[in-house]
C-alpha positions as MATLAB code, in Angstrom:
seq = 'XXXXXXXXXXXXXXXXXXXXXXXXXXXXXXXXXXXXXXXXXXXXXXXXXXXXXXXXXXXXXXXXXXXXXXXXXXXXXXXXXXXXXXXXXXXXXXXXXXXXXXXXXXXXXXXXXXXXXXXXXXXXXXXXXXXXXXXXXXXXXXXXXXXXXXXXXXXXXXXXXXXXXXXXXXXXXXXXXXXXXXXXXXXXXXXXXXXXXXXXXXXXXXXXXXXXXXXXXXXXXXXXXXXXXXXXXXXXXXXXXXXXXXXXXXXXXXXXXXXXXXXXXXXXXXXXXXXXXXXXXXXXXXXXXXXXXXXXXXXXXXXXXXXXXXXXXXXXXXXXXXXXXXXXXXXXXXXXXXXXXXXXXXXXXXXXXXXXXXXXXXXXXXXXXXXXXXXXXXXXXXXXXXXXXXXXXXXXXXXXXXXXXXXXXXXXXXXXXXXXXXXXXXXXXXXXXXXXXXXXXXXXXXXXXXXXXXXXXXXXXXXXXXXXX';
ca = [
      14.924    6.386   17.868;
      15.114   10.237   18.624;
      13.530   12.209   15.788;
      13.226   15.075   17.735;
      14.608   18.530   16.677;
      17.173   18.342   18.955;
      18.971   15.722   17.479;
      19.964   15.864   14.063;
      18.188   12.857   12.056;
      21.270   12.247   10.418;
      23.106   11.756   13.744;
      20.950   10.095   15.767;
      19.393    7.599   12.513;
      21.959    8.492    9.685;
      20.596    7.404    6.186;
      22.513    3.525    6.391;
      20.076    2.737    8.974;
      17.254    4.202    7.712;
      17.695    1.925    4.665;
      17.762   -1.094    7.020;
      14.994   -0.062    8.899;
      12.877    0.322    5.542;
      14.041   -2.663    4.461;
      12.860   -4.705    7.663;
       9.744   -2.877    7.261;
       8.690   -4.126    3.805;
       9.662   -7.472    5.285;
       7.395   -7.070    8.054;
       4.609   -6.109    5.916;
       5.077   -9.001    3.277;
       4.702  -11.598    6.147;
       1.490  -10.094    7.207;
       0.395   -9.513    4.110;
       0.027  -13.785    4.236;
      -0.926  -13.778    7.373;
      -3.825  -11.390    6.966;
      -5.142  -12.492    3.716;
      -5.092  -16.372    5.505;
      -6.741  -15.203    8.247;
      -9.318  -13.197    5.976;
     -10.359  -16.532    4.244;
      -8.428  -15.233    1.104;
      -6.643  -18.113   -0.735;
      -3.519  -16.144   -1.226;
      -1.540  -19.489   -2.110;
      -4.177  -19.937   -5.481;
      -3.504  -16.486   -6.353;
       0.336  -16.199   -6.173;
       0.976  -19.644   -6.717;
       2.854  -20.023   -3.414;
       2.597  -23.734   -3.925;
       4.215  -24.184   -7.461;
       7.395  -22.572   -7.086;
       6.914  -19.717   -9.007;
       8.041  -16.929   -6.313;
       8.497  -17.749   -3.003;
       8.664  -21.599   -3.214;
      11.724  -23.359   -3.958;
      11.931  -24.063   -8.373;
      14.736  -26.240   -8.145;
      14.205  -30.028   -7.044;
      17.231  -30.377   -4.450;
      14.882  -28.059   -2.291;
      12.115  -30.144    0.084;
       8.805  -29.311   -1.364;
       6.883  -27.361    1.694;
       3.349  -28.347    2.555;
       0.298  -26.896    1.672;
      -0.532  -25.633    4.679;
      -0.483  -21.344    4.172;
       1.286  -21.505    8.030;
       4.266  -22.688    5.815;
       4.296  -19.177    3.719;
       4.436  -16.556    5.943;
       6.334  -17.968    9.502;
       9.479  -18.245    7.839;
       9.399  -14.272    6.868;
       8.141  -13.874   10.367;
      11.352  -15.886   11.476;
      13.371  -13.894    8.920;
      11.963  -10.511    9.762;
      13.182  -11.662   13.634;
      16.252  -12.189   12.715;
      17.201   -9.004   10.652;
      15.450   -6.896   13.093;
      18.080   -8.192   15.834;
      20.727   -7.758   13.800;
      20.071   -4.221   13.058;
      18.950   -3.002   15.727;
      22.221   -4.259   17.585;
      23.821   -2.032   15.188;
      22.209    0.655   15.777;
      22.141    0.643   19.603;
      26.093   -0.127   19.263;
      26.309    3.265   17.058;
      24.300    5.451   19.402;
      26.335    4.242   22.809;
      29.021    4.837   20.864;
      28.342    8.335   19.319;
      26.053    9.897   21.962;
      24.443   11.307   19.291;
      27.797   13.998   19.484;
      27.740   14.580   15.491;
      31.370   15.306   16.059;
      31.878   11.255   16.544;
      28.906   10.024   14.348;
      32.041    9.932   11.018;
      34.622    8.473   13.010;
      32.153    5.320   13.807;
      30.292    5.144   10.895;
      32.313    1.727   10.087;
      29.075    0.476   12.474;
      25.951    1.164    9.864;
      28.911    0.103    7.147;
      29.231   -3.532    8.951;
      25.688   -3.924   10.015;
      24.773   -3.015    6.233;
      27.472   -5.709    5.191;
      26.160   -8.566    7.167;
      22.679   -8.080    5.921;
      24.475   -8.317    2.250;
      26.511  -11.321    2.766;
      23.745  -13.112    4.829;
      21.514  -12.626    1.378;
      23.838  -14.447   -0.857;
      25.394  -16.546    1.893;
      25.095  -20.268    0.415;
      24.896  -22.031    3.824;
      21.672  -23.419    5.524;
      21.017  -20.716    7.951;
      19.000  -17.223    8.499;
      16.238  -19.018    5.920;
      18.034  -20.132    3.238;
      15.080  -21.431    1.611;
      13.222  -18.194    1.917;
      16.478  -15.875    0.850;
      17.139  -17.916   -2.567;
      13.416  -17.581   -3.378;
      13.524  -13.421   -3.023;
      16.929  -13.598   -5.303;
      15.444  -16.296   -8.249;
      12.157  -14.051   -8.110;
      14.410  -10.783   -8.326;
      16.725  -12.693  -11.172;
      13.437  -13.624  -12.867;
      12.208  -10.310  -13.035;
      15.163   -8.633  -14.278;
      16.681  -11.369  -16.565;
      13.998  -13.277  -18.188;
      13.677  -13.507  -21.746;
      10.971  -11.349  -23.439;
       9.538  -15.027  -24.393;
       9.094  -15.807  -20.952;
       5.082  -15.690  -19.276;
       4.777  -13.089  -16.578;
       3.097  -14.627  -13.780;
       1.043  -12.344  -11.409;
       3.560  -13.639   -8.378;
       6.016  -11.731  -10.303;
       3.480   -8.973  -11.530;
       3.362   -8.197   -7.594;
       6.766   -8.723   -6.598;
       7.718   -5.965   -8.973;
       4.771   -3.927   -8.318;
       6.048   -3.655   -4.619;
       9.176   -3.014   -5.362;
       7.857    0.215   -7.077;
       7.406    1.343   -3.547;
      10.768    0.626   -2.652;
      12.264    2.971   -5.453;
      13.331    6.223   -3.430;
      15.271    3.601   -1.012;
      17.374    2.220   -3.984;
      18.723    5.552   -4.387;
      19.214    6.029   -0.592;
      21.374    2.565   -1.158;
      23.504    4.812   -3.696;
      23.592    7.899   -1.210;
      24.417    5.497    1.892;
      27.328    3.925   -0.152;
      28.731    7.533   -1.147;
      28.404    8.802    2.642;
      30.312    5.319    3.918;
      33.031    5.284    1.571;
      36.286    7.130    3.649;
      35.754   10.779    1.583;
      31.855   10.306    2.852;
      30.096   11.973    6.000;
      26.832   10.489    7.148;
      25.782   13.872    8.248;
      24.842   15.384    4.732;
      24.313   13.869    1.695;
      27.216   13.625   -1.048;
      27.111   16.326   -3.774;
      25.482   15.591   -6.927;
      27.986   16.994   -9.974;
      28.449   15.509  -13.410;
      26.949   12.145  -14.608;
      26.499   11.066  -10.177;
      23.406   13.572  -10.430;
      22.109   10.822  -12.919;
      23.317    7.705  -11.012;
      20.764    8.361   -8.507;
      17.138    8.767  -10.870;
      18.444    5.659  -12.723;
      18.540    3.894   -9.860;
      15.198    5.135   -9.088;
      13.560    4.106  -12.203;
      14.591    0.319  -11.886;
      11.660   -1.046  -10.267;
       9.379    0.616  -13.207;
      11.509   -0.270  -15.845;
      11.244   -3.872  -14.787;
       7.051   -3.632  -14.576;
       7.483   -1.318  -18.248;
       9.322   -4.686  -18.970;
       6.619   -7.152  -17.632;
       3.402   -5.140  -19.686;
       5.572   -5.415  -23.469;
       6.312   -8.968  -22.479;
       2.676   -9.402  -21.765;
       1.132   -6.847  -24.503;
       3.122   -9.192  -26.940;
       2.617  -12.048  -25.899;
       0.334  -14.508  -28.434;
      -2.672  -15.177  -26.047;
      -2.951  -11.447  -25.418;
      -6.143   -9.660  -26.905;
      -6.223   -6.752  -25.000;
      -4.316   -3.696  -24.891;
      -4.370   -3.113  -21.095;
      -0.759   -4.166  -20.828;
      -0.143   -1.001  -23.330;
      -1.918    1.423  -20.850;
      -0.552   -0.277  -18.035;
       3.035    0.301  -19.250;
       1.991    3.721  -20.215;
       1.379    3.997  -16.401;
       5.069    3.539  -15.484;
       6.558    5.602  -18.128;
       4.710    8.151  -16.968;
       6.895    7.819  -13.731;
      10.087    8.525  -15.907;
       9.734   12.237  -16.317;
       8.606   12.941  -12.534;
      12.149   11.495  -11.642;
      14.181   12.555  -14.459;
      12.328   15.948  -14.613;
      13.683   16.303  -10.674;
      17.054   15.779  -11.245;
      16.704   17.965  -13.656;
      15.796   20.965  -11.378;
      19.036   21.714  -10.592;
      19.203   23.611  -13.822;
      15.912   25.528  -12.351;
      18.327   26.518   -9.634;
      20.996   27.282  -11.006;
      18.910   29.609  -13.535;
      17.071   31.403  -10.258;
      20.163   31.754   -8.361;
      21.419   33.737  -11.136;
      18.620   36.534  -10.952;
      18.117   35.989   -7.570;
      20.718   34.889   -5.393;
      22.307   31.783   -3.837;
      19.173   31.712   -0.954;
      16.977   30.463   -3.621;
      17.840   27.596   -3.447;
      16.281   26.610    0.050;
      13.411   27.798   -1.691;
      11.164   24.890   -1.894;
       8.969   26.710   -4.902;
      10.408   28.015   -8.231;
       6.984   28.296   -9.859;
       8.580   30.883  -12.702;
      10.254   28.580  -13.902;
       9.015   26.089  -16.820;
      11.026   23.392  -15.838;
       9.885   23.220  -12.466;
       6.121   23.653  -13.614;
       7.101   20.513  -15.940;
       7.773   18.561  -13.097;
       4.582   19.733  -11.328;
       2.909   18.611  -13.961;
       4.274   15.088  -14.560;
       4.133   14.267  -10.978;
       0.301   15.575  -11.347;
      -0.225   13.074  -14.206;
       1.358    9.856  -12.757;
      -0.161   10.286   -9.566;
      -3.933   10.853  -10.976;
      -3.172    8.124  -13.855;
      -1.902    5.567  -10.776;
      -4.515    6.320   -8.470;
      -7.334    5.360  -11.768;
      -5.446    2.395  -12.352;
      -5.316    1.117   -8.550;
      -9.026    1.334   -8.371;
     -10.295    0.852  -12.023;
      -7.576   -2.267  -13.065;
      -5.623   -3.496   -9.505;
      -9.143   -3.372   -8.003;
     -11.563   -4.374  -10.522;
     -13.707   -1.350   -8.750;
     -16.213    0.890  -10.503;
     -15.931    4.056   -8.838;
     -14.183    5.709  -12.008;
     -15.293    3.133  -14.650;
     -18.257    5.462  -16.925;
     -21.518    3.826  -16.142;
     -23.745    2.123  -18.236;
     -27.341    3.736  -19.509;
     -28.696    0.328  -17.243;
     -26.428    1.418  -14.367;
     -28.022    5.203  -14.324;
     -31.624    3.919  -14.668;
     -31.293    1.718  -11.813;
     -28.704    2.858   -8.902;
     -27.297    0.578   -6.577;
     -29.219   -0.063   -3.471;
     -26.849    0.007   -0.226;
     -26.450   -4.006    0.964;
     -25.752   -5.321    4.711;
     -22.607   -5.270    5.818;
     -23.180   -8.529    7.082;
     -23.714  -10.206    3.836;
     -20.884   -8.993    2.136;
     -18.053  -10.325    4.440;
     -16.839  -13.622    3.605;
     -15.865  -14.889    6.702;
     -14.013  -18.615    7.427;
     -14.786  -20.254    3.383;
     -12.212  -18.802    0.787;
     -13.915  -18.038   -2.527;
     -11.020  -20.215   -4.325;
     -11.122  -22.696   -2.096;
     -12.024  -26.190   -2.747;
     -13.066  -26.294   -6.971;
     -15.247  -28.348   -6.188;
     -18.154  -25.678   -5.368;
     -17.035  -22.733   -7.823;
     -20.053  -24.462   -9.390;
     -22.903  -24.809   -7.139;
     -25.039  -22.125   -7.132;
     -27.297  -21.596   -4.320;
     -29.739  -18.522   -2.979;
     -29.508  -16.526   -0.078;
     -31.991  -16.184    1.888;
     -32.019  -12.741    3.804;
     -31.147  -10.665    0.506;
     -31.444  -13.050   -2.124;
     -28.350  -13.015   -3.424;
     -26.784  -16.115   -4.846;
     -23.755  -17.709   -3.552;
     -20.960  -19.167   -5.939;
     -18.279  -21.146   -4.502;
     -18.859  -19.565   -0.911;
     -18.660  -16.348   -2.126;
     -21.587  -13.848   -2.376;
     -22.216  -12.518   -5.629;
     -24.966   -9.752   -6.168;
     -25.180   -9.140   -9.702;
     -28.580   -6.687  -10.088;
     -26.877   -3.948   -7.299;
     -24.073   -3.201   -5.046;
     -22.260   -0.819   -3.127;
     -22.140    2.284   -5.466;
     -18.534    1.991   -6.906;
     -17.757   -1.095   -5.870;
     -18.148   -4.247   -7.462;
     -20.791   -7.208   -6.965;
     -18.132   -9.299   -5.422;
     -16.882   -8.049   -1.926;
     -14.377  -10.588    0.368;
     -13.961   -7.430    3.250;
     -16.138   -5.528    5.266;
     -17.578   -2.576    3.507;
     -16.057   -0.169    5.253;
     -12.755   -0.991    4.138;
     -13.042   -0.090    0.844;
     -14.126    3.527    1.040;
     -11.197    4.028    3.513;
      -8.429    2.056    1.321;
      -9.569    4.536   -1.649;
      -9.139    7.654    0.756;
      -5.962    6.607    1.526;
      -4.359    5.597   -1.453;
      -5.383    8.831   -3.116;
      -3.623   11.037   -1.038;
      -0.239    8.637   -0.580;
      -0.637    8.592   -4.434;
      -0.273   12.257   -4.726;
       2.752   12.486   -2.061;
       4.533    9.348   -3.736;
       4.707   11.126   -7.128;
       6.386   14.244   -4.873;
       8.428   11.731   -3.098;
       9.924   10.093   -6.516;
      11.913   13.557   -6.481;
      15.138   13.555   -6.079;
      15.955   17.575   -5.541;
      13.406   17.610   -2.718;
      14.762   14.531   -0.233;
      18.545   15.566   -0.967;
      17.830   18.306    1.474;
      19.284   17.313    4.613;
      16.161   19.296    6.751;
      13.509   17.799    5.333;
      14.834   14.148    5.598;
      12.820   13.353    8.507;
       9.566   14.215    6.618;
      10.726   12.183    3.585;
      11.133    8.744    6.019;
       7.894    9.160    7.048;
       6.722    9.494    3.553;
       8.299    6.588    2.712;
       6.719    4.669    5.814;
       3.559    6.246    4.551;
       4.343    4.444    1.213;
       4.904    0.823    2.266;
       2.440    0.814    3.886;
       0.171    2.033    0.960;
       1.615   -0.925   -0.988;
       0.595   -3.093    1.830;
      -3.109   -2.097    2.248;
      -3.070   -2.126   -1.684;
      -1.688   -6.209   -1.910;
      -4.760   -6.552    0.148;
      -7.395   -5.707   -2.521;
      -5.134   -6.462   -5.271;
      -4.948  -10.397   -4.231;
      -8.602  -10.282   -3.093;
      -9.671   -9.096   -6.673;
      -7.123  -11.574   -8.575;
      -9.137  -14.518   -6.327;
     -12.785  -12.990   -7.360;
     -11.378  -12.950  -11.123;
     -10.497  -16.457  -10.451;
     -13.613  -17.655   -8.762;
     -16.131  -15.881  -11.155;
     -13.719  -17.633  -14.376;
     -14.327  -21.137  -13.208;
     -17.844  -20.873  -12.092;
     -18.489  -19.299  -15.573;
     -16.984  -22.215  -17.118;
     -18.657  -24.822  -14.653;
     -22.372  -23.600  -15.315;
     -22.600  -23.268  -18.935;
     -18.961  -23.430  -19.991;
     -18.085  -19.859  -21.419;
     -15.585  -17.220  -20.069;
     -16.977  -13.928  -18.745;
     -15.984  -10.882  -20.911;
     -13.857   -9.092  -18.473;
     -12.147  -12.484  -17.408;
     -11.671  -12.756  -21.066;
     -10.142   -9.162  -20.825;
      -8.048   -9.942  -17.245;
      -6.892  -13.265  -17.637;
      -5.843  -14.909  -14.342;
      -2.890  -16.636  -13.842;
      -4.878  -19.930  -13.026;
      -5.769  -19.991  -16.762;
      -2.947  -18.156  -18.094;
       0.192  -16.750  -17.163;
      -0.332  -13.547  -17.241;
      -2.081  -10.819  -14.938;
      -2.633   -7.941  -17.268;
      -2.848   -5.564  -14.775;
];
């Protein structure tokens, strides 16, 4: 793929294929998502329930029940992932022997990214037993489930991360609108279709989808009757706050229009209209939901205490720095076997004490952390770093009035690369922290039979439903 200047982006990857290749990524990075967290020692298949049917496992009882085995989960997406990437990228060779990357020919073969875009389509829904059925009809009952269930219904924190990574995914359902406009006959893959009327607000709605379906998921689970807490209120108040950035950015075309009017058509390739109100609105709101989303990550998603306020106990006594060594849980998964979430033994270099296989230090740790660590230490510091800044460029990237400009699309793919694979380094700590919550509930319960506070707080979906985060 050429993403030189001297080839147009739109002629030599028009915006159909970037789609697919986005796509393909976030398929990728699912399946190794499994595969890392299995080869970590993490017992993904507790967390997610990837042995109950509940997302990725078949829920109706025609279907063979798979094995335990976590081999099972992630080779079919592996297998799937194989089998897309062929597809498209036979496409898109077929489109670039055929155009030359001549943007005089890419419109008069665009019928290529429309077919290749088709197949994938009809090869989703296709009812036959090929291309992993199995794993297909899972990703449309967990999509169904999100999007249809009854406000009755539990959320389970399968579904609390399938929608949370489809939050990533948001600018791309609005590229599936733009792709759609540009293949239809009055369309032209080299620019994007103009945005008049009621279309301009086609395209944020589209956007918002993913975050109305998690706003959806906290008022099921802020209402529901085992819920104490009101973290699913400031968790939905987290993806509301998305709704202005978005809306806000459609919305700048008014800025435009306004500033064209004092100072000419050229302003708008202007990327800054700072003058204006609206467009310091925006600024604003994107400042907000990136700064509220990057708390969240680390404070709730996390369970880490870099931006929790510290206790008077805390500030007396500061965390002394541990061994690296000692905090890496290597081959034993801390929910393993239930059998030793009980048994509590010492260690003997550092004298920590050891629940379930997992090392739990609970007079210091890592300043900012937390007592229970299932990676090496290093990773932590480094995930933070980097989820800070993609947080900042997401909330830029939500907007609609930047990415419609043909010149910077090559800047906004990589973005969007930049984004997936945020969401991938963050289902990392987000499952690891979901198994801790579940480990340090049931060896509560197994030594003297009471709940920890902030498991009482961030109920797991062993014990409940829900994931309130």
């Amino acid at each position: 793929m050429d993403f030189g200047d001297a080839v147009p982006l739109s002629t030599s990857f028009p915006l159909p294929f970037r789609v697919l290749f986005l796509i393909g990524l976030g398929i990728l990075g699912w399946a190794t998502n499994l595969h890392g967290l299995h080869l970590l020692g993490i017992d993904a298949g507790s967390a997610l329930d990837l042995h109950s049917g509940r997302i990725f496992l078949p829920t109706t009882s025609s279907s063979p029940r798979p094995s335990s085995s976590p081999r099972v989960a992630y080779m079919p997406i592996y297998r799937l992932f194989a089998g897309y990437t062929a597809w498209c990228f036979a496409g898109w060779s077929f489109f670039r022997l055929a155009t030359h990357s001549n943007a005089m020919l890419v419109d008069a073969f665009k019928f290529i990214p429309a077919l290749s875009s088709l197949g994938v389509l009809t090869t989703l829904i296709c009812p036959f037993e090929l291309c992993q059925k199995r794993e297909r009809d899972l990703f449309l009952q967990s999509a169904a489930r999100c999007l249809f269930s009854s406000m009755d219904s539990p959320v389970y924190f399968s579904d609390v991360v399938f929608a949370d990574v489809f939050t990533s995914f948001a600018k791309v359902f609005g590229d599936v609108w733009l792709s759609l406009c540009m293949l239809l006959p009055h369309g032209s893959l080299l620019s994007p279709p103009p945005l008049d009327g009621l279309s301009q607000w086609v395209l944020p709605a589209l956007m918002s989808l993913p975050y109305i379906v998690r706003f959806r998921q906290c008022l099921i689970e802020l209402r529901s009757p085992t819920n104490t807490s009101k973290r699913p209120l400031f968790n939905a108040l987290k993806y509301a706050s998305s709704f202005p950035v978005i809306f806000l950015s459609a919305a700048q075309r008014i800025v435009v229009l306004d500033l064209a009017e004092e100072k000419g058509e050229l302003i708008a390739r202007e990327p800054w209209h700072g003058e204006h109100p609206l467009f310091r609105l925006w600024l604003l709101a994107a400042a907000v939901n990136s700064l509220y989303s990057f708390w969240w990550d680390l404070t709730n998603d996390w369970g880490l205490d870099l931006l929790k306020p510290r206790s008077a106990e805390s500030r007396s006594n500061p965390p002394r720095p541990l061994v690296l060594p000692s905090l890496h849980l290597k081959a034993s998964s801390i929910a393993g076997s239930s059998e030793t979430h009980g048994v509590t033994q010492s260690h003997p270099s550092s004298g920590h004490q050891v629940h379930g296989g997992a090392i739990y230090r609970h007079q210091s740790y890592p300043y900012g952390l937390r007592p229970v660590l299932l990676y090496p230490l290093l990773v932590y510091p480094l995930v933070i770093f980097f989820n800070l800044v993609l947080r900042m460029t997401w909330s830029i990237k939500l907007s609609s009035h930047l990415y419609s400009q043909s010149e910077g699309s090559a800047l906004m793919l990589w973005l969007e690369v930049a984004e997936i694979l945020r969401r991938w380094m963050w289902v990392f700590v987000r499952v690891e922290w979901e198994v801790v919550k579940n480990a340090q509930h049931k060896s509560q319960i197994a030594s003297n039979g009471t709940v920890p506070e902030e498991v009482e707080l961030m109920p797991s979906n062993r014990s409940d439903p829900m994931g309130n985060d």
